[in-house]
Structures are given as C-alpha cells and as structure tokens.
C-alpha positions in Angstrom: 70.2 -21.3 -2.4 71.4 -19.0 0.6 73.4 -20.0 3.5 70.9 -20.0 6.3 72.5 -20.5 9.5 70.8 -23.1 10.8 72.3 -24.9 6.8 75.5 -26.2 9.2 76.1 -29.3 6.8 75.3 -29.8 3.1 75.2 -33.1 1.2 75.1 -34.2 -2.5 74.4 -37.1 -4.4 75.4 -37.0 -7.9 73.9 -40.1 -10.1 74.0 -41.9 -13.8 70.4 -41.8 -14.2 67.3 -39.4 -13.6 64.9 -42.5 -12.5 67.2 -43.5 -9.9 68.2 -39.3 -9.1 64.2 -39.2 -8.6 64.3 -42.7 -6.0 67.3 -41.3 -4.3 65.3 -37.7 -3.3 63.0 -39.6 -2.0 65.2 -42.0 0.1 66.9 -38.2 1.2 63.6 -36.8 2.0 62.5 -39.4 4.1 65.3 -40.7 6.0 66.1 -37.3 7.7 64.7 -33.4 8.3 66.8 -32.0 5.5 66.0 -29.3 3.4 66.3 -29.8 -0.3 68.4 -27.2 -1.6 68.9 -28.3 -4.9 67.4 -31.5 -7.0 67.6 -31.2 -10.8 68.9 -33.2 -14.4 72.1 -31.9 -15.3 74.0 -32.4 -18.7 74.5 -36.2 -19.5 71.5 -37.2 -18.3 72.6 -37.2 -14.8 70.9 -35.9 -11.7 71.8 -34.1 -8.3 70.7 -34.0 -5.2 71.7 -31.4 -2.5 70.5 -31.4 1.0 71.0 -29.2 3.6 70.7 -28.9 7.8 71.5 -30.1 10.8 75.4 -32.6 10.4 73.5 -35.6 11.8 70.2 -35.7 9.6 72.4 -34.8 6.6 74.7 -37.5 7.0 71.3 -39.7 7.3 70.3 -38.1 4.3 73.3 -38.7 2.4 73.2 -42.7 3.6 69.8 -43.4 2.9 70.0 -42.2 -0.5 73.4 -44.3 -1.0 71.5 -47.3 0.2 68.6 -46.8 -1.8 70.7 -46.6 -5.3 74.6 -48.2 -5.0 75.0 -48.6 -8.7 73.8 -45.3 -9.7 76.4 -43.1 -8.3 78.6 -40.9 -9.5 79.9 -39.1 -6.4 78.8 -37.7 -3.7 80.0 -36.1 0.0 79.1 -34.6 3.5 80.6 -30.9 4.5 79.7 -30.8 8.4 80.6 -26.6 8.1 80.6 -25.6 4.8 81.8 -22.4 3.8 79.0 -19.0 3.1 81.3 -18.3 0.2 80.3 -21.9 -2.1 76.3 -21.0 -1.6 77.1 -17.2 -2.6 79.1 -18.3 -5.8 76.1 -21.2 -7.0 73.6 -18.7 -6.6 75.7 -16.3 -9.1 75.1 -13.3 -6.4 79.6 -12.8 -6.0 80.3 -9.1 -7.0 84.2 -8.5 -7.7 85.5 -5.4 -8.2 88.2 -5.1 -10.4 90.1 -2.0 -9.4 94.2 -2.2 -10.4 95.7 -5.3 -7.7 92.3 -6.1 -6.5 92.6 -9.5 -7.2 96.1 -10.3 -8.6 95.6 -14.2 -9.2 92.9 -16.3 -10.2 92.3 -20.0 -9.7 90.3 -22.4 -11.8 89.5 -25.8 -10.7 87.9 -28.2 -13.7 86.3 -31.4 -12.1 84.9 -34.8 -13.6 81.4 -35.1 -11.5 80.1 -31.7 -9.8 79.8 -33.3 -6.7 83.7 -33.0 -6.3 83.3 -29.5 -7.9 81.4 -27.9 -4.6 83.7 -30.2 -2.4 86.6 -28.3 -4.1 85.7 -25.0 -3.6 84.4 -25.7 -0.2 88.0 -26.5 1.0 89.5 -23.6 -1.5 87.2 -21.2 0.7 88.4 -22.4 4.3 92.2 -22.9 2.9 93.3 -19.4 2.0 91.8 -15.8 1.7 90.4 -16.1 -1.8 86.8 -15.0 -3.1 84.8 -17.8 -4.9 83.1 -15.9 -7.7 81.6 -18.8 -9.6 81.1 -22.6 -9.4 79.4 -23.6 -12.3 77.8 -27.2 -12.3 77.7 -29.4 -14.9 75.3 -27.5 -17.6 77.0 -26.7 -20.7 80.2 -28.5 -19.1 78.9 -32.3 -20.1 78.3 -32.6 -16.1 81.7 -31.7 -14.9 82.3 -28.7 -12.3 84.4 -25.9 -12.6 85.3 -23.6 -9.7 86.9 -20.0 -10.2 88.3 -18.3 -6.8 90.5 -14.7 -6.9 92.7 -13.1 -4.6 96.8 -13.0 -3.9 98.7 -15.2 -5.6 100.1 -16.9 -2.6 96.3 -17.4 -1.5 95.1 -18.8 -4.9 97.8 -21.2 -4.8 97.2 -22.4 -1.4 93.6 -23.0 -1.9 93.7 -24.6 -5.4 96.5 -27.3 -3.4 94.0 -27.7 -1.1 90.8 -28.1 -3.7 92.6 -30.2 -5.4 93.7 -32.6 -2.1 90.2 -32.8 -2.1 89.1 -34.4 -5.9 92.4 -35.6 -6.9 92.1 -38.8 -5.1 89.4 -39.8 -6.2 90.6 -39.3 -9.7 88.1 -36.5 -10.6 90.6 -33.4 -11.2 90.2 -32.1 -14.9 92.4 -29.5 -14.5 93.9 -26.8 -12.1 95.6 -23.6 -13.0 96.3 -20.6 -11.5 96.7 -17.0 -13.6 99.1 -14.5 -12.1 97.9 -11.1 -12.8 94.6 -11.9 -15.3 93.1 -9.4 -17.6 90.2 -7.2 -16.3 88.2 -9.2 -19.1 88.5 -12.2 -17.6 86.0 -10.7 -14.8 83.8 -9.1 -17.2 81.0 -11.0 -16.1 81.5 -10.6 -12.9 81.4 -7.0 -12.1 
C-alpha cells in the first residue's frame, strides 16, 4: 500500500464472515472507481476491505458494500484526507532512529475490530507531531488492531486522546498507554 496522491480518501469494511467479505468487494468494486488497496481474511475468520481514491467514489464504495451485507459488519469508516504516515506504518517501511531523546515517549493504542485501529492512528497522525511506526491489523492479535506512534511526551499524549476520541465511542478501545522514556529495545525492530 503507498499513499499515491491521487489516494485523498480511504475506506474499510471489516466483516464477521469471509463469504460475505467476498460479496461486499464486489458491492465496493462496482458501485464506485476505487482502488482496492487491501482485501484479505484476517484472524477469526473475518475479512477486510480497504478502498482507496477520490472522497466521493469512496464514500460510494463504502455504502454499497454496507448495503450489500448489514448483518455482517464489524466496523467500518471513511477518512476524506488521511494521513501519509498510517499507509507508511501498514506497509512496515517506518525507520526510527533511536539516538539518546530521539523519541522520549511512545504510544500504544490496542483496538477491538482493526477497522477502528487505522481510524486511530489516522487521527493520532494529524493530532500531534508523533511518528506512527507500526499499525498492526488483526493477525496474531485475534482481529484486533494495535497502533504504536513515538515522539515527545506532550505529543504522544495528545495524539493517543485524540485516537482514542476516535474508537472509544464506539466501545472498541482495548487499551491505551503511553511510556515516558522507553528502552532502546522496545524499538529493536524498528531500526
């Protein structure tokens, strides 16, 4: 996944089932010209779709496939701007360096559906000057999201309040913590 400019909006639908994830692409597909940016099982035996272009044809996108399977989601949402930063941090391609009060605070954001995980660290990324280094989506998690962000303390702390304005509401936060001053290790895979 890269963030291609003309990629303004991105949409997800996150479902129970991977029948109905397979109907749903296709509902997606056809209702708008998106570009599928992601469509795949993850843990539980749920499914995702991610679309991406143009705000109007998304939020097509993103209806249609609501329409075409009500009692098969999960979550889902619509970012008319997303942030560079969330496609950087799913494609793994973040480098941090790790030099002394580099990045004095990290943020972790633990979500329920991984729909609400890229929502989080979407509005984490515009919030505060913080560096997304991984959002990691629902393999090996049992389908939930997690989000990891660094940067100044003050900065980590505004953007998790902000990711987590985001998924609290619709009762999907796991958990949200922020460490003052982490251990070079905890970056090890990251550098």
């Amino acid at each position: 996944m890269n963030a291609n400019a003309q990629r303004q909006a991105v949409g997800m639908i996150e479902l129970t089932s991977v029948g109905i994830g397979h109907l749903v692409q296709d509902a997606m597909i056809k209702a708008a010209s998106v570009k599928i940016l992601l469509a795949r099982t993850i843990c539980s035996g749920k499914y995702i779709v991610i679309v991406g272009g143009d705000v109007a044809p998304v939020q097509a996108s993103v209806k249609a496939g609501l329409e075409a399977a009500p009692d098969g989601v999960i979550d889902h949402f619509v970012v008319a701007n997303a942030h560079p930063d969330v496609f950087k941090a799913m494609g793994q391609s973040v480098q941090l360096g790790v030099s002394a009060g580099e990045h004095p605070s990290v943020g972790i954001v633990e979500t329920f559906s991984s729909a609400s995980a890229l929502e989080a660290a979407d509005a984490a990324a515009k919030a505060a000057n913080i560096v997304i280094y991984k959002i990691h989506v629902a393999m090996a998690l049992g389908g939930k999201g997690l989000v990891l962000f660094a940067g100044p303390i003050a900065d980590c702390k505004a953007a998790l309040e902000a990711a987590t304005a985001v998924v609290k509401p619709k009762g999907l936060l796991v958990s949200a913590v922020t460490i003052p001053r982490p251990s070079r290790e905890l970056f090890v895979d990251y550098v």
